[in-house]
C-alpha positions in Angstrom: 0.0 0.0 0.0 3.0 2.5 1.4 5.0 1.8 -2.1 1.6 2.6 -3.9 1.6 5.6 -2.0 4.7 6.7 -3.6 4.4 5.8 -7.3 0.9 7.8 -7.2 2.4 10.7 -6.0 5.6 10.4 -7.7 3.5 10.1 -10.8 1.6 13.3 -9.6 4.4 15.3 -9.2 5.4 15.0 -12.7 1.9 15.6 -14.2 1.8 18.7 -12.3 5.1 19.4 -13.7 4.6 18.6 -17.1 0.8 20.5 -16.8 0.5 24.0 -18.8 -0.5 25.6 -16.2 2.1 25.4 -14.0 4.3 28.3 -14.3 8.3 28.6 -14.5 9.6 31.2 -12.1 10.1 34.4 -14.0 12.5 37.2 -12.7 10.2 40.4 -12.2 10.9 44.3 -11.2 7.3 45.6 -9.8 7.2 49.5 -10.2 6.8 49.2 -6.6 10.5 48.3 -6.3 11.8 51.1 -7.6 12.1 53.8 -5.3 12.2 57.7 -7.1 15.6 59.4 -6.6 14.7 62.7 -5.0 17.2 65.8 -4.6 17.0 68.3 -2.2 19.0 71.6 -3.6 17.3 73.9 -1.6 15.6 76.2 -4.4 12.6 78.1 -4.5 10.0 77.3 -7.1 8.3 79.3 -9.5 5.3 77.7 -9.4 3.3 76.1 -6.8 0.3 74.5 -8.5 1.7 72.1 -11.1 -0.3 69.9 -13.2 1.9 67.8 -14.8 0.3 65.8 -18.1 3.5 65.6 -20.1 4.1 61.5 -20.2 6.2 60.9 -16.6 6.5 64.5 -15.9 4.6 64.4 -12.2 7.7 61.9 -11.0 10.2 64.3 -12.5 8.6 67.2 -10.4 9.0 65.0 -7.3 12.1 63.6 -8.3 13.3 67.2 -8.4 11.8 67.4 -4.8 8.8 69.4 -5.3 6.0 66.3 -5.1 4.5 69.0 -2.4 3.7 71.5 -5.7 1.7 68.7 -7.5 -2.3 69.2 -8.3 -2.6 66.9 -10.9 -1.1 64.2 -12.7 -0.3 62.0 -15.7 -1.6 58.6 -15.8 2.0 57.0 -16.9 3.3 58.6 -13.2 2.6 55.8 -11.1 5.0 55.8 -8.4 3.1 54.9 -4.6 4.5 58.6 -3.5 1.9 60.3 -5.8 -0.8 58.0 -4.9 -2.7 61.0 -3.5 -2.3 63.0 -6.5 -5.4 63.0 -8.9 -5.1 61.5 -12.4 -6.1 64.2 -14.8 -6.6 62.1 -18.0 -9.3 59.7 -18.5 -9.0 56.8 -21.1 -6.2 59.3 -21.9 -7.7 62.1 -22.5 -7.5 65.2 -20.6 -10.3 66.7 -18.5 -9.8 70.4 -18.9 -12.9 70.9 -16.4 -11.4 69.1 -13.9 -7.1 70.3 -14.4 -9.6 74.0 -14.2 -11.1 72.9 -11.0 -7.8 72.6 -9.4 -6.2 76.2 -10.1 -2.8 75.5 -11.3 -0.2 78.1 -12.5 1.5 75.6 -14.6 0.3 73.1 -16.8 3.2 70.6 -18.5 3.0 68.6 -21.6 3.6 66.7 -24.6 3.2 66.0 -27.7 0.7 63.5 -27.0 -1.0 65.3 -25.1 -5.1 65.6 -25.9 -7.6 66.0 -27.1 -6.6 69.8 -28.6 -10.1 71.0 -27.2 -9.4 70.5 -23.9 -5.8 72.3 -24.3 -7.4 75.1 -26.1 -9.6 75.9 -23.2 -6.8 75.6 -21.1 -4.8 78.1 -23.2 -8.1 80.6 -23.2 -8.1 80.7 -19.1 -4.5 82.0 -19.3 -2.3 79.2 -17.5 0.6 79.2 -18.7 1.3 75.2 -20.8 4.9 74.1 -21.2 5.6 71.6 -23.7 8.2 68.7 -22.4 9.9 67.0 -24.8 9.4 63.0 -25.5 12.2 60.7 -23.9 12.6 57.3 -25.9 16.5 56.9 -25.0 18.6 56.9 -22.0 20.2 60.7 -23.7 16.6 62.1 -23.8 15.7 61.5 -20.6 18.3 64.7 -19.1 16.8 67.3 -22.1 13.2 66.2 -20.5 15.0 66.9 -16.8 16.4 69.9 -17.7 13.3 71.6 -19.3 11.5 70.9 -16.2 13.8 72.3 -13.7 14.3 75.1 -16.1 10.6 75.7 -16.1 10.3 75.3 -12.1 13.9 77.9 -11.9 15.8 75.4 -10.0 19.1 74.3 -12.3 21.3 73.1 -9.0 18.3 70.4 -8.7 18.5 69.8 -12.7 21.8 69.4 -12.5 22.2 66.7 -9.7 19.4 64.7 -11.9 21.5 64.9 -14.5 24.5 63.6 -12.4 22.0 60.2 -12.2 21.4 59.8 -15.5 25.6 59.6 -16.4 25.7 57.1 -13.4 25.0 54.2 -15.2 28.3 52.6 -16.9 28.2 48.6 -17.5 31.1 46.3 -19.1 29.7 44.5 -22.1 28.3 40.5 -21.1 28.3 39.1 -24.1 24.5 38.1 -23.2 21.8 38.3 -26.3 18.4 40.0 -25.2 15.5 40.4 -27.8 12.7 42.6 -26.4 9.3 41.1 -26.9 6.6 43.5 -26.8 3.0 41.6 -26.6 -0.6 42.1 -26.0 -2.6 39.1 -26.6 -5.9 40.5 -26.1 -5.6 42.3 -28.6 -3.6 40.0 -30.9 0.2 42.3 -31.0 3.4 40.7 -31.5 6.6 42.2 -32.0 10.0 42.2 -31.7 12.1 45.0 -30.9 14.7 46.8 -32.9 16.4 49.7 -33.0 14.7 52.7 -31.7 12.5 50.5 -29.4 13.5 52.1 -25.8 14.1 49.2 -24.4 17.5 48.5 -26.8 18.9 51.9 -25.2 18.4 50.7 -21.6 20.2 47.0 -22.8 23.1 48.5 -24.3 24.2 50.5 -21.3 23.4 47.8 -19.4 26.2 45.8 -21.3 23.5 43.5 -23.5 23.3 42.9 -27.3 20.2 43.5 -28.3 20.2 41.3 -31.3 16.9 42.8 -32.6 18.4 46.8 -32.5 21.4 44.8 -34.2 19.5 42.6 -36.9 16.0 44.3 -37.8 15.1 47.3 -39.4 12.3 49.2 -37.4 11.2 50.2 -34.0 8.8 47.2 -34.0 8.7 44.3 -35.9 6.3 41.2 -36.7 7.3 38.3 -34.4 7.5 35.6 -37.0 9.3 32.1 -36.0 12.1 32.8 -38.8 13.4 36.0 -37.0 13.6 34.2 -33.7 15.2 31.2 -35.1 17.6 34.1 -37.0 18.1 35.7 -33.8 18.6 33.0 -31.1 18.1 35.2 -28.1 20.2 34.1 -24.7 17.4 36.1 -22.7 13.5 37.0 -23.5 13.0 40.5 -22.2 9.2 41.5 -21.8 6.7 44.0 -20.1 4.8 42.2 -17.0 1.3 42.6 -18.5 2.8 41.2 -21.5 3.9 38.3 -20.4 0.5 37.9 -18.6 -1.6 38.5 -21.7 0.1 35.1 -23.2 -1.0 32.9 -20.3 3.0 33.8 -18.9 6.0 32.1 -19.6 4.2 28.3 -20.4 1.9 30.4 -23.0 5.0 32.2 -24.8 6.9 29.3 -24.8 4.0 28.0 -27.1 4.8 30.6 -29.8 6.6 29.5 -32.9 10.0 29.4 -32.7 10.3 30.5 -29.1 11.2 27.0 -28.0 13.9 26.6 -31.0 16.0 30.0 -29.1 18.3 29.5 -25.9 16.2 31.5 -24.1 12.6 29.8 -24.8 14.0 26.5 -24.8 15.6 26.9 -20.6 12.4 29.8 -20.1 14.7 32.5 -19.9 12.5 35.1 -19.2 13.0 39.1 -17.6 9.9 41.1 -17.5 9.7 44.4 -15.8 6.4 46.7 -15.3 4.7 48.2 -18.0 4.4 51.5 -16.2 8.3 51.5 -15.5 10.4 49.9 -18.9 10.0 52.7 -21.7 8.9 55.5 -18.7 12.3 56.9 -19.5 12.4 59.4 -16.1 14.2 59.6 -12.7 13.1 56.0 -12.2 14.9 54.4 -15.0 18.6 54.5 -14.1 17.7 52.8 -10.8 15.9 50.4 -13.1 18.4 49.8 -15.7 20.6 48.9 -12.4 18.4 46.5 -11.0 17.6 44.8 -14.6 21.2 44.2 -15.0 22.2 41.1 -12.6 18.4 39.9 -13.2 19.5 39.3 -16.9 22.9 37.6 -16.2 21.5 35.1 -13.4 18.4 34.4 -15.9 21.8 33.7 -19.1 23.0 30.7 -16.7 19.6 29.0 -16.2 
């Protein structure tokens, strides 16, 4: 009876390992984890009723350590700090009634900033709108910094911002990385290349991405032939993305995925969509925790 015992759960133990829904471990960095970098230079600022819609802008304000002069904020700033903040944008679109409601004497933005009603109302009541610059590599991110504090009149507080961003220097590993950027629900599948974000953040972190190396665009069809092409060490991915496949058993299930290094020993880094591509104060400390994460998961 005892020895039957065993077998039956010896046997169990397999079929629960060879089941699809039992997941590999997958290295993760939650948002959460990722505490802002605040200076403290001791300035005065201009303003003191910022609403900050310019994509990440809100943590750059706090980052620049004036979180107390916030009214309002973008949707993509999503740090716990700002928790009591209001989102201004709904479904990503701005409320002008409600960024009116709260008074402010500064308004940032971008250029994806809308709908143009709601900033054309804004413009009519007088508050003054500054328009931030987009951030889609490591370099951008100090320009976006800089305006900021520039706007707010606090350059000592720009400056030692800028000191973070020049802080991150990594030997080269050696270690292949493609960037997969999926959304099953809605049926998108790419592959990074260059001009992705996310090949700016590998490099100086010492990686090859081999699609920034091997493919022609931003974003490219994930087709089994590319994979096979590229032979990845590492799959790097955003959290919700992962998700959206039914995780790392569901991705493995793509074609060509299990014919690359890194499907077929479910080498897989994913890090919060919020956080990969924010491209703000919070990415350095990123890029620094993403690092060893990608080496440990190149000797599964």
């Amino acid at each position: 009876m005892r020895s039957r015992l065993f077998i039956s759960s010896v046997v169990l133990a397999l079929l629960l390992c060879l089941s699809p829904t039992a997941q590999a471990a997958v290295s993760d960095i939650n948002a959460s984890q990722i505490s802002l970098p605040i200076v403290h230079s001791g300035e005065v600022s201009r303003f003191k009723r910022i609403v900050a819609l310019a994509n990440g802008s809100a943590e750059i304000v706090a980052a620049l350590g004036y979180a107390q002069d916030l009214v309002g904020r973008d949707i993509a700033s999503t740090m716990p700090e700002l928790k009591k903040i209001p989102i201004d944008e709904s479904a990503m679109q701005v409320s002008a009634e409600t960024v009116l409601s709260q008074h402010p004497d500064l308004v940032l933005i971008d250029s994806n900033t809308s709908p143009a009603t709601a900033l054309a109302t804004l413009k009519a009541a007088k508050i003054p709108l500054v328009s931030v610059p987009s951030a889609f590599t490591l370099a951008d991110i100090y320009a976006k910094e800089s305006l900021i504090a520039k706007t707010l009149g606090v350059p000592l507080a720009g400056k030692a911002l800028e000191a973070q961003v020049s802080s991150l220097k990594s030997a080269k590993t050696g270690i292949k990385v493609a960037f997969l950027y999926l959304r099953g629900t809605a049926s998108i599948y790419l592959i990074g290349g260059p001009g992705s974000g996310a090949d700016s953040i590998l490099q100086a972190d010492g990686f090859i991405d081999v699609g920034a190396t091997n493919l022609k665009n931003p974003f490219n069809a994930l087709t089994a032939e590319e994979l096979i092409k590229l032979q990845p060490d590492v799959l790097l991915l955003m959290t919700k993305g992962l998700a959206s496949v039914g995780g790392i058993n569901g991705l493995v299930q793509f074609p060509g995925i299990a014919q690359t290094p890194a499907g077929q020993h479910k080498r897989v880094v994913t890090v919060d969509d919020s956080l990969l591509l924010s491209f703000g104060p919070r990415t350095i400390p990123m890029a620094k925790e993403l690092r060893p994460l990608i080496i440990a998961a190149a000797k599964l």
